[in-house]
C-alpha positions as CSV (number, residue, x, y, z in Angstrom):
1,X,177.9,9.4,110.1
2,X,180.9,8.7,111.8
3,X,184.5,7.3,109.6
4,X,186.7,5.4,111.5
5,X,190.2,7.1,111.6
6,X,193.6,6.0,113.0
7,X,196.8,8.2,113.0
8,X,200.0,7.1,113.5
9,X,203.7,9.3,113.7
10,X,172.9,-15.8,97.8
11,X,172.7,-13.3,94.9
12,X,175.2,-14.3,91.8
13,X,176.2,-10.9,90.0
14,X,178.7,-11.5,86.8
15,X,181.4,-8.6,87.0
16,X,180.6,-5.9,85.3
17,X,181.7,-5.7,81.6
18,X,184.5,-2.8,81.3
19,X,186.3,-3.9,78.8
20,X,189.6,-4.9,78.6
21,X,191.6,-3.6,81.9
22,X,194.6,-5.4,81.7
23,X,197.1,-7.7,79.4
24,X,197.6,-10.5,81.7
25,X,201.3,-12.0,81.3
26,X,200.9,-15.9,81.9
27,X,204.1,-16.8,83.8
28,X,204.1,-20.5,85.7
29,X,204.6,-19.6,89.0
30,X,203.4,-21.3,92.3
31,X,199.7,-20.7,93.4
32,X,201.4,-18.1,96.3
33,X,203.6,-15.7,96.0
34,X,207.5,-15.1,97.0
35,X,207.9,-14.0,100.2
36,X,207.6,-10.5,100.6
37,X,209.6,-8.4,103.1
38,X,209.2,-8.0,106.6
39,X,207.0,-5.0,107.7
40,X,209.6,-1.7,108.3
41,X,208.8,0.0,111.8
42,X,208.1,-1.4,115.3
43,X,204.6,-1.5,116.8
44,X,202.7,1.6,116.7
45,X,200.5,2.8,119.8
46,X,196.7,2.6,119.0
47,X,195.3,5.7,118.5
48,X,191.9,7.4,118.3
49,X,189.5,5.8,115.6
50,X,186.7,7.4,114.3
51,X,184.1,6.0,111.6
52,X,181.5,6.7,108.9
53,X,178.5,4.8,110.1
54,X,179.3,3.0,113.2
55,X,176.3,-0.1,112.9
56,X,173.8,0.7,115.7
57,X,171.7,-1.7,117.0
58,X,170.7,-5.3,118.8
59,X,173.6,-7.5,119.9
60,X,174.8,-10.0,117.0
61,X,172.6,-13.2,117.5
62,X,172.7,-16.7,115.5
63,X,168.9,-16.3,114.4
64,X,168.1,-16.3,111.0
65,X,167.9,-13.2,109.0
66,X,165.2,-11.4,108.2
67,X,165.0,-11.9,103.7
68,X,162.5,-9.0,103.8
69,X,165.5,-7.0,106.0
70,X,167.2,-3.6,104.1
71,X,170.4,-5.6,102.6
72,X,173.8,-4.4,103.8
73,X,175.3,-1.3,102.5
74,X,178.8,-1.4,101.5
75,X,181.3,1.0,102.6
76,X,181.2,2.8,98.9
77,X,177.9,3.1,99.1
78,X,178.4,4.9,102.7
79,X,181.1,7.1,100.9
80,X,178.9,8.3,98.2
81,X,175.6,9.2,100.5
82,X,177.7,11.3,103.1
83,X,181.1,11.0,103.5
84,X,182.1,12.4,100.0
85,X,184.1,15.1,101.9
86,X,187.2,12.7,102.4
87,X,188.0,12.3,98.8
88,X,185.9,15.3,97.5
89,X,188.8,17.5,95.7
90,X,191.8,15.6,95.6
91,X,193.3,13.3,93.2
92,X,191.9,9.8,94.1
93,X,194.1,6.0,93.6
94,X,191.9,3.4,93.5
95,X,193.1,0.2,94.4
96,X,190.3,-2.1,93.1
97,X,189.1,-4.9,91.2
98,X,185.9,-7.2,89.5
99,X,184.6,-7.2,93.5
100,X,184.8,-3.3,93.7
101,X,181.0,-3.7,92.8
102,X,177.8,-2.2,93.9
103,X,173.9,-2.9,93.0
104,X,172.7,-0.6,90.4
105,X,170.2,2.1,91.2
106,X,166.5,1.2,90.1
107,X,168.1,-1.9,88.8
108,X,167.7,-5.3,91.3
109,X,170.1,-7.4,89.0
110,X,172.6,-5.1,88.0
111,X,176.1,-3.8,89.4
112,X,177.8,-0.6,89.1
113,X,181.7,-0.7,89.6
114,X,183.6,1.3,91.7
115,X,185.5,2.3,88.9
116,X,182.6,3.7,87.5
117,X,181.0,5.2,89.8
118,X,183.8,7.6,91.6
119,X,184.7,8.6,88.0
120,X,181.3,9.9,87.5
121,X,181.1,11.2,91.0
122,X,181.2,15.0,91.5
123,X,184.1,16.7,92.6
124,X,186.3,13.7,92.9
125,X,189.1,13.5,90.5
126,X,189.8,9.8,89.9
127,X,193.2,9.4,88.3
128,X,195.0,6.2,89.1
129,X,193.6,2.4,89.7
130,X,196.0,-0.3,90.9
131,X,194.9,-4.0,90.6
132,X,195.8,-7.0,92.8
133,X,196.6,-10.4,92.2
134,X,194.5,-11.8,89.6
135,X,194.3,-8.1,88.0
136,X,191.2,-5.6,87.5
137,X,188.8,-7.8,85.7
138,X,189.8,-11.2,88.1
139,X,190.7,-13.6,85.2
140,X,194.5,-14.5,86.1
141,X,195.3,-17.4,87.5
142,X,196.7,-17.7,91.1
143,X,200.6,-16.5,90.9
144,X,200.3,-15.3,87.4
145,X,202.1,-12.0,86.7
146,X,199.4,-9.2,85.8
147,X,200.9,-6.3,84.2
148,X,200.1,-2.9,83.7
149,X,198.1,-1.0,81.2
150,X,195.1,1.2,80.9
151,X,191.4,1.1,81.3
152,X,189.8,1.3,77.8
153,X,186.8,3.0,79.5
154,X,188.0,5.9,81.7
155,X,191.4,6.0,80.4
156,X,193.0,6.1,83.7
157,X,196.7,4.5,83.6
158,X,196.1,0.5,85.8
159,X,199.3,0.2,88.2
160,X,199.7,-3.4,88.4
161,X,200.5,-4.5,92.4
162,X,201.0,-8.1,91.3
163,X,204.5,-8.4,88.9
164,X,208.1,-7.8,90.3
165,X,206.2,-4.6,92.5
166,X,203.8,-5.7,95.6
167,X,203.1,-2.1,96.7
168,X,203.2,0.8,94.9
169,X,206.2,2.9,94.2
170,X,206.4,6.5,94.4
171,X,206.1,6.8,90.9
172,X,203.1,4.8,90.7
173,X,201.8,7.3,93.6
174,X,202.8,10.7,91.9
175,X,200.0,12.8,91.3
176,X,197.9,11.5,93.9
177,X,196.7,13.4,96.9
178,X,194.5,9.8,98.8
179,X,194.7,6.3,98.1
180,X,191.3,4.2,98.5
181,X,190.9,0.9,98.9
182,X,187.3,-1.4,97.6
183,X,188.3,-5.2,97.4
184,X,186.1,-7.7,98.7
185,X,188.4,-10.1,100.6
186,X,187.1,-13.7,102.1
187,X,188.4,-13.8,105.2
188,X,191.4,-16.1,104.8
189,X,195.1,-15.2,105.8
190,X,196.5,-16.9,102.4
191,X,193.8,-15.0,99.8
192,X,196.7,-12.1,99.1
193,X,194.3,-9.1,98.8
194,X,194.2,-7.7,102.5
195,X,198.6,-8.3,101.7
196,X,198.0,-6.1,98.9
197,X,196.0,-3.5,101.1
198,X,198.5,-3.8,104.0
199,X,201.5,-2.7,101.9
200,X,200.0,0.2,100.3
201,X,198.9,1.5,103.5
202,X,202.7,1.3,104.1
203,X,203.5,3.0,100.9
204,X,201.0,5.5,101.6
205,X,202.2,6.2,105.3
206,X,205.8,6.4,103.6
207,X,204.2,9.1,101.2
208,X,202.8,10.9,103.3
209,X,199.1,10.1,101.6
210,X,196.0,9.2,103.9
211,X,195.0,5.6,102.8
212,X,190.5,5.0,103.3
213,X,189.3,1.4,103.2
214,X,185.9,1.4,101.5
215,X,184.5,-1.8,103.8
216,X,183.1,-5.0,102.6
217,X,181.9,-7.8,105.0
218,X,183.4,-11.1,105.5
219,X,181.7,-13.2,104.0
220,X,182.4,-16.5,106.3
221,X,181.7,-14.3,109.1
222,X,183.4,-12.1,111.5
223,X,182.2,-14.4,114.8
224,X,184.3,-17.3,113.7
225,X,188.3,-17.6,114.5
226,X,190.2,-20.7,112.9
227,X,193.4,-22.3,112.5
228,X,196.9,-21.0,114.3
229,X,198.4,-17.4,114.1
230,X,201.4,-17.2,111.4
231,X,204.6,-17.4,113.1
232,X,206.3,-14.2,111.7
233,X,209.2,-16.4,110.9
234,X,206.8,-17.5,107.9
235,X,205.5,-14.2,106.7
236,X,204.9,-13.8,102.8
237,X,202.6,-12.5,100.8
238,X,200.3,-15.6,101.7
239,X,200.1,-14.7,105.4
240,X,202.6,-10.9,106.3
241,X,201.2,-10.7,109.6
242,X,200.4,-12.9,112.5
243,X,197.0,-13.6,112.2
244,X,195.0,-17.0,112.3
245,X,194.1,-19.0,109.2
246,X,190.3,-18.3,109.1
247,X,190.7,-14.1,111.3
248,X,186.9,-13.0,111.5
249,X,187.6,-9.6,110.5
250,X,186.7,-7.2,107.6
251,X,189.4,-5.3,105.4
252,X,188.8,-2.2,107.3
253,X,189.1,-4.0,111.0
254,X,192.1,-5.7,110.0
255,X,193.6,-2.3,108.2
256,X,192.8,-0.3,111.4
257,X,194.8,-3.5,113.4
258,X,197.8,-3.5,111.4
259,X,198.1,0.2,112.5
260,X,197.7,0.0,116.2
261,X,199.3,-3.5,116.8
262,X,201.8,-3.8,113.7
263,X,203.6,-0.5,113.3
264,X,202.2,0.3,109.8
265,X,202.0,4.3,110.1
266,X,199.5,6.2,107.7
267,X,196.4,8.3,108.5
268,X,193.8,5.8,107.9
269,X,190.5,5.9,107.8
270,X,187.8,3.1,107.3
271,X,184.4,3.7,105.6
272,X,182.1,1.1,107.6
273,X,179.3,-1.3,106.5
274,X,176.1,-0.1,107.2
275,X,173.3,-2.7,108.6
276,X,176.8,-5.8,109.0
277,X,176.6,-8.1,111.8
278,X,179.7,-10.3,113.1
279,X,177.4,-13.4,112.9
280,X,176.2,-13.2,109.4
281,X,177.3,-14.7,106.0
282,X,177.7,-13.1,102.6
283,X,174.2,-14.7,101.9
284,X,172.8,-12.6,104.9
285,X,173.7,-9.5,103.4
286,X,171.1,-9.4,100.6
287,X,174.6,-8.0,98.4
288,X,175.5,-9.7,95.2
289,X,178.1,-12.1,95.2
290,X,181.0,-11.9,92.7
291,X,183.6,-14.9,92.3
292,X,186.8,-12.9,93.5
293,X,189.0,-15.0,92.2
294,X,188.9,-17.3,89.6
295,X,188.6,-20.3,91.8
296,X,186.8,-19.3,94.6
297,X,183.6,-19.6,92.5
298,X,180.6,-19.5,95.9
299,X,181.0,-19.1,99.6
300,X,180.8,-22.9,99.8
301,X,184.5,-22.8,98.1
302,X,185.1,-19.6,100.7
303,X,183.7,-21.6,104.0
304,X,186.2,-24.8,103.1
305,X,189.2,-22.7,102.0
306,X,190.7,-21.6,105.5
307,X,191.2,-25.7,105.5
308,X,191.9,-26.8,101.8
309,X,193.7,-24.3,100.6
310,X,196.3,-26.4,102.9
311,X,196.4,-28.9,99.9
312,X,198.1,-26.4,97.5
313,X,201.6,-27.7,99.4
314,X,201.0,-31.3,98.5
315,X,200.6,-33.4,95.5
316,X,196.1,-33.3,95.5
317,X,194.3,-31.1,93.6
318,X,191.9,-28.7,95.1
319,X,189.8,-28.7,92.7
320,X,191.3,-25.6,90.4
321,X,189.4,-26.2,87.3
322,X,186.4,-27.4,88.3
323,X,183.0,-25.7,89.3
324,X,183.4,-26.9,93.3
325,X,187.2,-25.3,93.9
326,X,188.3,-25.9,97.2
327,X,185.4,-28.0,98.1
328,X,186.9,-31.0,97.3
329,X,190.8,-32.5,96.9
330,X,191.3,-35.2,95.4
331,X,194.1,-37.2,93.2
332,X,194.3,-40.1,90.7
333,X,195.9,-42.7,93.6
334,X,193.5,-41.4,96.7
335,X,191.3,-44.6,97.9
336,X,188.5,-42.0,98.5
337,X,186.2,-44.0,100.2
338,X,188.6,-45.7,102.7
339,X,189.0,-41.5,103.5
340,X,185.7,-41.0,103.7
341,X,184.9,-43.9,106.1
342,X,187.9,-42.8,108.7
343,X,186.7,-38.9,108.4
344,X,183.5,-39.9,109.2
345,X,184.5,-42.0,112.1
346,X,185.9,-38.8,113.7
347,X,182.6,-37.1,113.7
348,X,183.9,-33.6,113.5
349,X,181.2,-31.0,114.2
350,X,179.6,-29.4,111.5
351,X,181.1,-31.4,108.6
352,X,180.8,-34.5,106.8
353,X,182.9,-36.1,103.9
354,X,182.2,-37.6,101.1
355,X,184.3,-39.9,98.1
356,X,183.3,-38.2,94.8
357,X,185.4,-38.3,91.7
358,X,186.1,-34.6,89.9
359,X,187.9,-33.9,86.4
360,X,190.2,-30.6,86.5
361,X,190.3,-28.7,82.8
362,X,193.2,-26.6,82.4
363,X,193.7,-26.3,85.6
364,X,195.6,-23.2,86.3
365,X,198.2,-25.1,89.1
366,X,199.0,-28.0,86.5
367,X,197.7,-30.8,88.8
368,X,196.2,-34.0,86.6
369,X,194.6,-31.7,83.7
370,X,191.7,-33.9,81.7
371,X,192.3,-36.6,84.2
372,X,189.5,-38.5,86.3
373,X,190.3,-37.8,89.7
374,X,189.3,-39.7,93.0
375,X,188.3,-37.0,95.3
376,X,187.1,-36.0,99.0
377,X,184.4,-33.9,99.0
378,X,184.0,-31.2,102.4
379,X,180.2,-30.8,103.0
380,X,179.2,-28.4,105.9
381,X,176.3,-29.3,107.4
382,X,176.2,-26.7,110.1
383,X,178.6,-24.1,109.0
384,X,178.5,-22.5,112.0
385,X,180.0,-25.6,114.2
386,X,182.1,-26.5,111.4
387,X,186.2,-25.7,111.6
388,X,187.4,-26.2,108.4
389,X,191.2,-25.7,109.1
390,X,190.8,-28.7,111.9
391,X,188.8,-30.7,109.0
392,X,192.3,-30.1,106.7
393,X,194.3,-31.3,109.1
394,X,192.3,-34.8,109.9
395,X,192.0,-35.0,106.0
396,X,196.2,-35.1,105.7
397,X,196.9,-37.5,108.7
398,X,194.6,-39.7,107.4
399,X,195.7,-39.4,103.9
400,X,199.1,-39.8,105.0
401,X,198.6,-42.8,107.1
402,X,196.6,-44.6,104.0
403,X,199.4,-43.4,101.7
404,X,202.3,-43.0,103.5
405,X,204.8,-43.3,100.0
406,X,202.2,-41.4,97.6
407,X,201.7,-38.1,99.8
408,X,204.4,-35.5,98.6
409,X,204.9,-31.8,100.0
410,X,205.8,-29.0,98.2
411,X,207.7,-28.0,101.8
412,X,208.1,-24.6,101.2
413,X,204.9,-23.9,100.2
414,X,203.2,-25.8,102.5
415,X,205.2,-24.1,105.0
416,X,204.1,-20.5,103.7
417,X,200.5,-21.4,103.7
418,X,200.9,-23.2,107.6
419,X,202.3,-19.8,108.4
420,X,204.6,-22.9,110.5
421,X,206.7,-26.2,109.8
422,X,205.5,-27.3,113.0
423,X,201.9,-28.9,111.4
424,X,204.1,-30.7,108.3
425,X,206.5,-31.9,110.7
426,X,203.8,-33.1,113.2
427,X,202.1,-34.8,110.6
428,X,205.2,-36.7,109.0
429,X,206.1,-37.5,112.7
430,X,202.8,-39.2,112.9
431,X,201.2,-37.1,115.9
432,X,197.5,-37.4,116.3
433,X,194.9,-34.1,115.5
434,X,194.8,-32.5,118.9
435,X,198.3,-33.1,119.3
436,X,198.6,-30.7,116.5
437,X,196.0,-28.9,116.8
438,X,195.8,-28.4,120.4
439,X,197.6,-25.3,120.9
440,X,195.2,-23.1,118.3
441,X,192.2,-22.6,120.4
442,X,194.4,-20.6,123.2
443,X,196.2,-18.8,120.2
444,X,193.0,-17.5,118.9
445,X,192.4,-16.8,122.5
446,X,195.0,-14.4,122.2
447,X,194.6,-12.9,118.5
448,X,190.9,-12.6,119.7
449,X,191.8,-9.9,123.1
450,X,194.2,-8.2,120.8
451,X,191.8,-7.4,117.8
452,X,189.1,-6.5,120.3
453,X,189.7,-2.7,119.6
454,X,189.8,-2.5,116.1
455,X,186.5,-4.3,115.6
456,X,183.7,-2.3,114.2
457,X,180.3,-4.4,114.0
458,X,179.1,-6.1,116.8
């Protein structure tokens, strides 16, 4: 099989039961994180890529898939059949979580971690894991400080890459000869795992340490491109780079275009999917899935998020604390059916609305805890037509025009997750939706030529 390489100079699977990983430090912070710094180095020239199981096969088509089809194999899985050579004999960092999952051998309805599975692997010497926000087992809360500690099972010391660190520090990386990678992301430039990825391939490069991404599909699809491209005025750890809301690419695509476009330098190397097509969904896959956050609880909540996670910078609720996160926003003053009537007017493809009324518990951003809440539900009736980050945008002009003194922004915040102020100030300056949006399609235009050579699937 061929492994990717650049050089630069639905199933429902509970996580698997490890035991305690980490002591989670409950700190009230905001749902994203402070900005992080700007990338060091200029662009780098693309270079040669090679990869470990380069899909073969028909062109990606919108049909249905096959159920009785041989499911997608992960990029672990890849790894451990025949490409055990890249980590075989060194000292391996694992930079993992819950997701870092794959099905059990001889068992249909069970996982076996990543975790587990390299320790147990011959000739590979597993001796440091590194967590992400939310930590190893996925249980913190967005913006809660994880710390570090050590895994009860293996005893291998956890490097926590969510407290005053983002990337790991040269102490963190002593003793280690490669530094993997096994997250499952979904696909949206605010979920802060691919942020996490993209500075320890920096800290790597700076280490002199190859970095591998062990891939894992997107699982909203890698043909669909939402939403505008982050002005790099606005990077944080919500959006580093200058990609669009909703990018269409895997971990290891992205990884491998952060290298030739964005002047990370490391020798990197991408275990591919076997069997992943651009056009198919995490429930095309035939893999298990795993909530990876705490509020990201189905790909419905994944499909509307590259549009309501917008809401995080305003005074509604998203849903955090309820079973349908990110599916709905909603708050106690919202006249839900008025909302519903003018969405519905607008006939947007692929989506319709509906007023439903939701109750957050202990909800971890604070927003109306125990209270009844008059909500907006996002259904997507043809997910492939449907653009949720143009859907968010309708949603807040015609919130704003119904309640033009109740709307509040959290402006900074907003700001970070718009990747612009241009779409808060449009909206507050009562321009229409293709005023605002008008611009994104020829932006993706442009993401879409550049990350041409760093896709892998067709």
């Amino acid at each position: 099989m061929e492994v990717r390489k650049s050089m630069v100079s639905p199933k429902v699977a509970r996580p698997p039961t490890r035991g305690q990983f980490t002591t989670l430090v409950t700190l009230a912070l905001v749902a994203c994180a402070a900005p992080a710094p700007e990338p060091a180095g200029g662009p780098a020239t693309p270079a040669d890529a090679s990869v470990t199981a380069q899909p073969a096969g028909e062109p990606a088509s919108t049909s249905p898939v096959d159920p009785a089809a041989a499911r997608v194999e992960t990029g672990l899985e890849v790894l451990l059949r025949d490409s055990l050579h890249l980590v075989r004999g060194r000292r391996v960092g694992l930079i993992t979580n819950h997701t870092g999952i794959i099905p059990a051998t001889g068992d249909p309805a069970g996982v076996a971690s990543t975790i587990d599975v390299l320790h147990r692997a011959p000739g590979v010497d597993l001796v440091a894991l590194y967590s992400p926000e939310h930590g190893l087992q996925g249980r913190a809360e967005a913006g809660e400080k994880v710390a570090s500690g050590r895994d009860p099972a293996t005893g291998l010391p956890i490097h926590s890459l969510y407290t005053t660190e983002r990337k790991p520090t040269p102490e963190m990386l002593a003793g280690v000869d490669v530094l993997l990678f096994d997250i499952q992301d979904i696909g949206a430039r605010y979920f802060t795992y691919v942020w996490t990825m993209a500075l320890a391939m920096d800290a790597a490069g700076r280490a002199g340490l190859p970095f591998i991404v062990l891939d894992r599909p997107n699982p909203v699809g890698g043909h669909l491109v939402h939403g505008n491209v982050l002005d790099p005025a606005f990077s944080t750890f919500v959006g580093l780079y200058p990609v669009p809301m909703r990018h269409g690419l895997t971990a290891g695509e992205l990884a491998r275009m952060l290298v030739g476009e964005h002047g990370i330098r490391v020798d990197l190397s991408v275990v591919p999917l076997q069997g992943w097509r651009r056009h198919q969904w995490f429930d095309d896959t035939g893999l298990p899935w795993v909530a990876p956050s705490p509020n990201m609880p189905s790909l419905a909540s994944a499909t509307h998020y590259p549009g309501t996670c917008l809401f995080e910078g305003t005074n509604l609720s998203v849903g955090r604390g309820t079973p349908a996160a990110f599916q709905h926003i909603g708050a106690p003053w919202l006249d839900a059916d008025l909302l519903a009537r003018s969405l519905n007017d607008r006939a947007l493809p692929g989506v319709r609305f509906e007023a439903v009324t939701f109750t957050p518990e202990a909800p971890g951003d604070g927003k109306f805890p125990g209270e009844t809440v008059a909500g907006l539900r996002f259904v997507a009736t043809d997910r492939d037509r449907y653009d949720p980050t143009v859907a968010a945008i309708a949603a807040l002009i015609e919130i704003r025009r119904a309640h033009p003194d109740t709307l509040r922004w959290n402006v900074a915040h907003f700001d970070r997750l718009a990747g612009t102020d241009r779409v808060r100030l449009a909206i507050v300056g009562g321009a229409g939706l293709d005023e605002i949006v008008g611009s994104w399609p020829a932006q993706v235009e442009r993401f879409e030529r550049r990350r041409a050579a760093y896709l892998l699937y067709e």
